[in-house]
C-alpha positions, 0 to 999 in steps of 0.5 A: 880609361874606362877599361882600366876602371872596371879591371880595377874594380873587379880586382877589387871585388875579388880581393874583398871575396878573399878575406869575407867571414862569418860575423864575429859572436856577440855578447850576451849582455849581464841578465840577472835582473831579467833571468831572477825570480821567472816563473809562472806563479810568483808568490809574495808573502805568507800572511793576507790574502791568497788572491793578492799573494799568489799570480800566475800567468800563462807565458813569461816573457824573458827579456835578452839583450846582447852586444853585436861585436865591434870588429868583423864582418857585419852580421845580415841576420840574427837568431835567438836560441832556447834550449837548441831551438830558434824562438825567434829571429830578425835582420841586422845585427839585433840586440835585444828581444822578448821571448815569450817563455810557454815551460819551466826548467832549465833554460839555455841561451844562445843568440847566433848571428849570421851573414852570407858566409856563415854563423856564429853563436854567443857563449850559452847563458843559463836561466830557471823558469819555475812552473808548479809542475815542478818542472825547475826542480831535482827529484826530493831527497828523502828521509824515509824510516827503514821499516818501510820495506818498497813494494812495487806499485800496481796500475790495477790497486790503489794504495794511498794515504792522506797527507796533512798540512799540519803535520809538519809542526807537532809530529814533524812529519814531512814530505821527505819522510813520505814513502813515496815509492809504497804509494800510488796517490797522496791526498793532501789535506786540506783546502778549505772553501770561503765562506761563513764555516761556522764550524772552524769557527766553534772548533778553531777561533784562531784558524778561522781568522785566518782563514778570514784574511786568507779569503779576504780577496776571494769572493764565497765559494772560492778556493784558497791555501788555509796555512800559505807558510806551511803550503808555499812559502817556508822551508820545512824539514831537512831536505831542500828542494833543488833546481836543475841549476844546483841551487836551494830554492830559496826564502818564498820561491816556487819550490818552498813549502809542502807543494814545492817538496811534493812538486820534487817528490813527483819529479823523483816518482812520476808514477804519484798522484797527488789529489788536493782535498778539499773540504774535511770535518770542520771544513764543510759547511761551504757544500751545504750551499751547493744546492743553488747552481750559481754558487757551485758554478764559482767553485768549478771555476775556482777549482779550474783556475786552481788546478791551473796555479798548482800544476803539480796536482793531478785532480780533485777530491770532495770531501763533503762531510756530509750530504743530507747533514750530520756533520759538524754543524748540526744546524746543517744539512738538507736529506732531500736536496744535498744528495742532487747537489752533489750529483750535479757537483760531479757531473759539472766538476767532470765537465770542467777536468775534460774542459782542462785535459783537452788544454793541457793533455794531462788527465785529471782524477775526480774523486770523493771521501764519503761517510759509509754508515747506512744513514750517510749512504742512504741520502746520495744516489752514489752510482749516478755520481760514480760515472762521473768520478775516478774513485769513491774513498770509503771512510771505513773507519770511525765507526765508534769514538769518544763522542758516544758512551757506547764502546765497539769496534771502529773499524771492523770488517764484519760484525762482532759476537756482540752484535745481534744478527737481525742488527748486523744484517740490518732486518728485523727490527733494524730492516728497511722502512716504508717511510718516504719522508726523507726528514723522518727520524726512521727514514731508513729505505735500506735498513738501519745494518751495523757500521763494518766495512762489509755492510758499507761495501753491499750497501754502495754495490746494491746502489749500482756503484762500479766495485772497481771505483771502491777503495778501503778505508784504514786507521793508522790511528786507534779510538778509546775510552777509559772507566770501560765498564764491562758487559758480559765479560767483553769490553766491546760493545761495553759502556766507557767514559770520553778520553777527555783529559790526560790525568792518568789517561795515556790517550791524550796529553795534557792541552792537546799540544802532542810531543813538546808536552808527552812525547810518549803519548803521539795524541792529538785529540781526545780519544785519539792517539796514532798508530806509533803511540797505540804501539808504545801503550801496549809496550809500556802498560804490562796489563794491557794486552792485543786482543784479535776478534775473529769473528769481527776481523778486527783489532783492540787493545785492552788494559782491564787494571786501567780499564783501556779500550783503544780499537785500531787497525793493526796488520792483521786487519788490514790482511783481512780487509786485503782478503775482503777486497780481492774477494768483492774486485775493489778498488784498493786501499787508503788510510787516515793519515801516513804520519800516524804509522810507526813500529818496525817493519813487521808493524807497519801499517802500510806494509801491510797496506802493500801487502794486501792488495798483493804488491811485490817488493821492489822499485815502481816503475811504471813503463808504458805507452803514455799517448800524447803529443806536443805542439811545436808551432803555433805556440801558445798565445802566438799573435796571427795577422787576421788581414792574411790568414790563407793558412796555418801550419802546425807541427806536432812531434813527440807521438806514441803509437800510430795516427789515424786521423788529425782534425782541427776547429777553430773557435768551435768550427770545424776546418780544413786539416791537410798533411804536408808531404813527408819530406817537407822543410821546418823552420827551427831546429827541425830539419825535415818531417820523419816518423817523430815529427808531421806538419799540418796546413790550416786552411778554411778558418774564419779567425778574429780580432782578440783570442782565438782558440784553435783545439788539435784533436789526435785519434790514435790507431788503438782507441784513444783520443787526445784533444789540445787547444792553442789560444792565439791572438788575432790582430789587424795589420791594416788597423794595427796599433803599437802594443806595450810590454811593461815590466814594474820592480824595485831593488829587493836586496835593500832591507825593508827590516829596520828600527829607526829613520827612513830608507830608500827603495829604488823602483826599477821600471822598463818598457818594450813595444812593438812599432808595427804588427809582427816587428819585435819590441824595442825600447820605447822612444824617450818621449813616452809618457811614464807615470808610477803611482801608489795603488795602496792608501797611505803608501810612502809617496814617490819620487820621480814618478815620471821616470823608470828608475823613480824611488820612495822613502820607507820610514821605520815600523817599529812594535814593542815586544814582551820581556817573555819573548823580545822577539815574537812574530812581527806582522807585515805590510805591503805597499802596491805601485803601478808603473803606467807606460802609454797606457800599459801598466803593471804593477808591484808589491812592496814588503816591509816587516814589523821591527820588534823592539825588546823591552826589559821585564819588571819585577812582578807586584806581589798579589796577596793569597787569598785562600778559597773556601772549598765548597761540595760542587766537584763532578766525580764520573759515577758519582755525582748527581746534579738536577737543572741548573746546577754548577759543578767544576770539572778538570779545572772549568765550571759547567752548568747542567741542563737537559738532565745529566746523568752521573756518565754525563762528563761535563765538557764544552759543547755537550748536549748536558752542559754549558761553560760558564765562569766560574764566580763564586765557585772554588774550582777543586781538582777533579778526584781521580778515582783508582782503579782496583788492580788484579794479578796479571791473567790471560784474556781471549775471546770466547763465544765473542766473549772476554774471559779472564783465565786465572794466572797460572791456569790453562785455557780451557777448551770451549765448544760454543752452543749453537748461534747465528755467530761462528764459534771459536775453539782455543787450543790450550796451552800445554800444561800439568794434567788438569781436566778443563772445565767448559764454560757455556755461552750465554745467549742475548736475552731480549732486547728492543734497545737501540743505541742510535735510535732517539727516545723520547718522554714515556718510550719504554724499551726492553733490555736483558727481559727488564722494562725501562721508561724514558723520562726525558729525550735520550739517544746512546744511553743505555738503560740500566747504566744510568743510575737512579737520577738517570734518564732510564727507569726501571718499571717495576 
């Protein structure tokens, strides 16, 4: 009997053998909740606070869950699948799990279970995970102007050129109009520091205020976005930005706005540097208080953090206008303690990018935009700071402009013929002074040269600054005045009105507003206008005319009937300075700002640009070694079990070039590092170890509770060492708790936009925890204490707050509009609720958007006309004499005088002559326009660093300059009938002891053309001579 019994049971084993399988697939069960809006930054809104608005986070965690099949054989085990490689694993059938996600990108999901006979996969799902890196997205389409012809970049030549926030709005200038193959660095401008910033108070009242709301979560010294719409948050130009699934990247998600475009534009030029600029004109009184540590210390750390959330960056630039002061606050500005400062702000920021390099394996840049005229340089030790930075960005421009009277080139190589030699050279007179005191008016250790690229670029090279860190300034902008009064022929070096307003003026339009108001004019400031529109005056104004100096290598437009002056940067200059900077081994060159540049291709600037520093036509393609590795286990935040830590392993895989050694510390101390042998088994997808993967053991390591940090330092054979460090969490098993994973969210898809009632919105919570140490996390069990609540005051209250799935009732938000405009931009409110599990918690945000109503326009009451009796108090430039006190109306405003103004004086909000007051009593008149004299059209050339007008029809002469410290010009004639030319002699400078940026004051006498003037009151930039009788010069008889 008990024979039969086993024969059966044998028959038996063999028949179930027979027909044993593999388990059938599972099911991955529907992830939209779960796979939508994953990434490492998220970000909430345009408006309010940075820090409430934008999140990051190291690791996502992406729930999965699946269904094992209900027929088959019986799945033993299970794995989880990303991207081909196994994240995780557990026995069983499974069903769902966490994985902790540590890169964006395309994501695809398989989960595979297996018995003893076999495996079997799920069908792939598919997910994005954004990162700032741009990781998640295609390269950008790009809608660049013809005219840029592609010169293939250099590794050994910086072209680069800043990029604007703004420019998206009146010039409509976006990322994909970028010529991003003609450049190796992009500066983006700017990011703004908080702080008190009185001066983008004084200039931009509105800016300000938001810059107010932005920092409203940040403490002083902290770094935030100024305008998060244009940066992050709204879709700008033409092109999309695309993710690797196919799809635009949507309203508010990561790939939006500026960063999400220049995160693409990288994707499709990985050679690209892109370098935030932080700081600029109206930006930079926060630096001022970088004389005290602790305040730079906050902004090391928020620049660090800052880095971290906008991966796509590739550095830092400080663009601190100006250590030791006279930057747009006047009031700031120490000359003994800003240039140590800023020392010490490179040395602590180079600190903290190796700090970061060793966590990321990416090298960070460290650069600066600096003021280059003698009185900036002289007040920072620039070759301490250079060994701590990548690059000096020279501003080599600005030289002149409409805040002074005085005309002259703004970006000029070298000095003109109107620039005496002692004051070019920065001797004589103008040379080195004895004085130590660093506050002292003539403090000047290294002489008082002219503004020229030349000058500045001797002056940082006798510092000690490396040649190879400078890299040339240019304008794709020019600088103007108009009412130039001429001096001895040339308007250079002349005396001109401020382009103040746009009557007859083609330098500015009307308000400031740009195209929507003159297209025509692409200027945006007084006295500014782009490059494209500088082309278009002298297209459009047959008077006016290109003039080349030679002797000053630089570029200006006359119109001598509207008596223009516009200086700029034009081809031939910018070849100059491409001459000049391979002759003194520089760095490269950059230019303020790429939206400026215009004309055909001969015309560009950045052709230009390209062609300077020697660049080839064609496509860059940068096709190196670029060392590094990545580190397949551990991965990052990985929890070790601190009870049993006889050893670690990691893989490192992905290397270029050859090791040589490989040490480890953990938490700062050195441990044991032993490679495994070659053939050794991996766990993963990885099969063996070859020559593209090697394994590592651990051993000798003292871990702890919370975060340990393990560096993994690689020497290559060829030099260089590449350090990066995995953050792992060390946990007790013998004293372990449950840990919790709570996720907080609510059903986006209603409308939070309504006008009248109450609608309801569904908060939608979930939790995981982990029962025992290394176990996965499964749902939490039924009676787990759960409790929403509302962290913002006054927020709708909840109901069913003791559930996952609890809801809140929004009334409406309703606002009356205007009848000009129904519709105006509605504010926003925001709502925070937490979702508490077992003392875990997170917590989310709720939107809701102002509803504007219309309301319907009402006939308006007629206002009886009252007609002003005119009264004698218009300002005519010129003309007009006031004393102390006086009120005058100008360009539609009332000004009062003070400090003594001069007929040249033009009143104007800020001047040091006059301030804005109402206009009670005083019939505001339209100021006169005076109407210059016209004159046939003739031709102009420069002789002896002289303009001199040819009659028309009259051949240029040929002229021999008399012996001078300047170059002489010859002027070859135009072929003509027979006519003897005559010579025109050069005159010499008479004497002069006149300095345009000296400060006089009561009773200082000067000497110009052999004439005696007495100061009669303070004065700085007024030439003697020019000021009329009521003026602050005066002649002594």
């Amino acid at each position: 009997m008990k024979k039969n019994i086993l024969t059966a049971s044998i028959l038996s084993a063999l028949a179930f053998n027979a027909f044993a399988a593999a388990p059938n697939a599972p099911v991955l069960l529907e992830q939209y909740a779960n796979y939508t809006n994953k990434g490492f930054v998220t970000v909430s809104g345009e408006a309010g606070a940075y820090n409430t608005l934008v999140k990051r986070v190291d690791v996502v965690d992406l729930p999965v869950t699946w269904s094992p099949a209900f027929s088959g054989d019986t799945a033993t085990s299970w794995q989880l699948l990303i991207n081909g490689e196994v994240v995780t694993s557990g026995t069983g059938a499974g069903g769902n799990a966490v994985v902790p996600i540590t890169s964006g990108g395309l994501k695809e999901i398989v989960v595979r279970v297996c018995n003893d006979d076999g495996c079997t996969d799920s069908a792939t799902d598919t997910m994005i995970v954004s990162d700032t890196d741009g990781s998640h997205l295609q390269p950008l389409g790009a809608q660049v102007d013809s005219a840029n012809i592609n010169y293939a970049q250099s590794q050994d030549q910086i072209v680069g050129t800043y990029f604007v926030e703004w420019g998206i709005y009146g010039r409509k200038f976006f990322v994909e109009n970028i010529p991003a193959n003609n450049l190796t660095h992009i500066i983006y401008g700017f990011v703004p520091i908080c702080g008190e910033n009185k001066s983008l108070k004084d200039g931009n009242a509105s800016g300000w205020s938001v810059l107010q709301a932005d920092c409203a979560a940040s403490q002083d010294y902290e770094l935030v976005i100024h305008d998060m719409g244009a940066a992050f948050w709204r879709q700008n130009g033409a092109e999309k930005a695309m993710k690797l699934d196919g799809k635009a990247v949507g309203y508010g998600e990561v790939g939006a706005g500026n960063f999400g475009h220049l995160m693409a534009l990288k994707q499709g030029n990985p050679h690209l540097k892109i370098i935030p600029s932080i700081g600029g004109w109206t930006l930079s009184d926060p630096f001022y208080a970088f004389t005290d540590k602790a305040n730079r210390d906050t902004f090391v750390a928020s620049s660090k953090e800052f880095l971290k959330t906008w991966k796509f960056f590739d550095g830092i630039d400080i663009d601190w206008e100006f250590p030791g002061g006279g930057g747009a606050n006047t009031a700031l500005g120490d000359p003994v303690n800003d240039g140590p400062a800023y020392v010490a702000l490179m040395q602590e920021l180079r600190a903290m990018l190796d700090e970061l390099s060793a966590e990321t394996g990416r090298k960070y840049e460290l650069t600066s935009a600096i003021g280059v005229g003698w009185d900036k340089l002289q007040d920072v030790d620039y070759a301490a700071a250079a060994q701590y930075m990548d690059n000096i960005f020279m501003m080599s421009y600005d030289f002149y402009g409409a805040w002074g009277s005085e005309t002259g080139h703004q970006t000029a190589l070298y000095c003109g013929a109107h620039v005496e030699a002692d004051k070019c050279a920065g001797t004589g007179e103008f040379g080195p002074s004895s004085q130590m005191d660093k506050t002292a008016a003539d403090y000047a250790p290294a002489g008082r040269p002219e503004y020229t690229v030349a000058n500045a670029t001797r002056l940082l090279l006798q510092q000690g600054v490396p040649a190879k860190k400078l890299v040339v300034g240019a304008a794709m902008y020019g600088r103007g005045w108009t009412d130039v009064q001429m001096v001895d022929g040339s308007p250079i070096g002349a005396v001109g009105n401020h382009v103040s307003n746009s009557e007859n003026n083609p330098l500015v339009a009307e308000g400031g507003e740009g195209t929507a108001v003159d297209q025509a004019a692409w200027a945006w400031e007084a006295g500014i206008m782009d490059y494209r529109g500088a082309l278009k005056y002298l297209e459009a104004n047959q008077n006016a005319k290109y003039v080349w100096d030679e002797q000053a290598q630089a570029s200006f437009i006359w119109d001598d009937v509207k008596n223009t002056l516009i200086t700029l940067d034009t081809p031939q200059s910018i070849a100059a300075k491409g001459v000049f900077l391979k002759e003194q081994g520089l760095g490269g060159i950059f230019s303020w700002e790429i939206d400026g540049d215009g004309g055909d291709a001969s015309q560009r600037t950045l052709n230009a640009m390209n062609q300077a520093v020697g660049n080839p036509v064609g496509i860059t393609n940068w096709d190196t070694i670029d060392h590094g590795y990545n580190i397949l286990s551990p991965q990052q935040n990985q929890i070790i079990d601190i009870a049993n830590t006889a050893s670690l392993s990691f893989n490192i895989y992905n290397l270029e070039g050859d090791i040589e050694e490989v040490f480890a510390f953990v938490n700062s101390n050195k441990v044991i590092v032993t490679p495994l042998p070659s053939d050794c088994q991996i766990h993963g997808p990885m099969i063996a170890c070859n020559n593209e993967v090697k394994v590592y053991n651990v051993t000798g390591a003292d871990y702890q509770l919370g975060v340990n940090e393990l560096t993994i330092n690689v020497v290559y054979k060829d030099g260089p060492l590449i350090a990066k460090s995995i953050t792992l969490f060390g946990k007790d098993s013998t004293q372990f708790t449950p840990d919790y994973r709570v996720d907080a969210g609510y059903d986006q898809s209603i409308e939070h936009h309504f006008m009248s009632g109450t609608h309801t919105i569904n908060l939608q919570g979930s939790a995981l925890y982990q029962p025992t140490m290394n176990s996965e996390f499964i749902p939490v069990p039924s009676d787990t204490e759960i409790q929403w609540k509302a962290l913002t005051p006054n927020a709708p209250s909840i109901s069913n707050a003791n559930s996952f799935n609890a809801s809140i009732d929004i009334p409406a938000w309703v606002a009356p509009g205007s009848c000009e405009a129904p519709f105006p931009v509605a504010e926003t409110r925001q709502f925070e609720y937490q979702l508490n599990v077992a003392d875990s918690v997170d917590s989310m945000i709720v939107t809701q958007q102002q509803t504007i109503l219309p309301v319907p326009c009402q006939p308006p009451t007629p206002t009886p006309t009252i007609t002003p009796t005119p009264m004698p108090n218009g300002f005519i430039a010129g003309v007009t004499k006031v004393s102390n006190g006086d009120i005058v109306n100008y360009a539609g405003s009332c000004f009062e005088a003070k400090n003594n103004p001069g007929t040249w004086e033009t009143p104007k909000v800020g001047s040091w002559f006059w301030d804005e007051v109402a206009c009670d009593g005083v019939v505001v008149t339209p100021t006169p326009v005076i109407t210059p004299t016209t004159t046939p059209p003739d031709q102009v050339v420069m002789i002896c660093g002289k303009l001199v007008t040819i009659p028309g029809g009259m051949p240029i002469p040929v002229v021999t300059c008399a012996p001078s410290p300047t170059p002489s010009i010859t002027i070859t004639p135009i072929p003509t009938p027979t006519v003897t030319p005559t010579p025109v002699a050069c005159v010499e400078a008479c004497e002069s002891t006149w300095d345009s940026h000296a400060t006089y004051n009561k009773g200082d006498t000067v000497i110009v053309a052999g004439k005696t003037y007495v100061a009669s009151w303070w004065t700085q930039g007024e030439k003697p001579g020019t000021t009329g009788d009521w003026g602050v010069w005066k002649l002594v008889k």
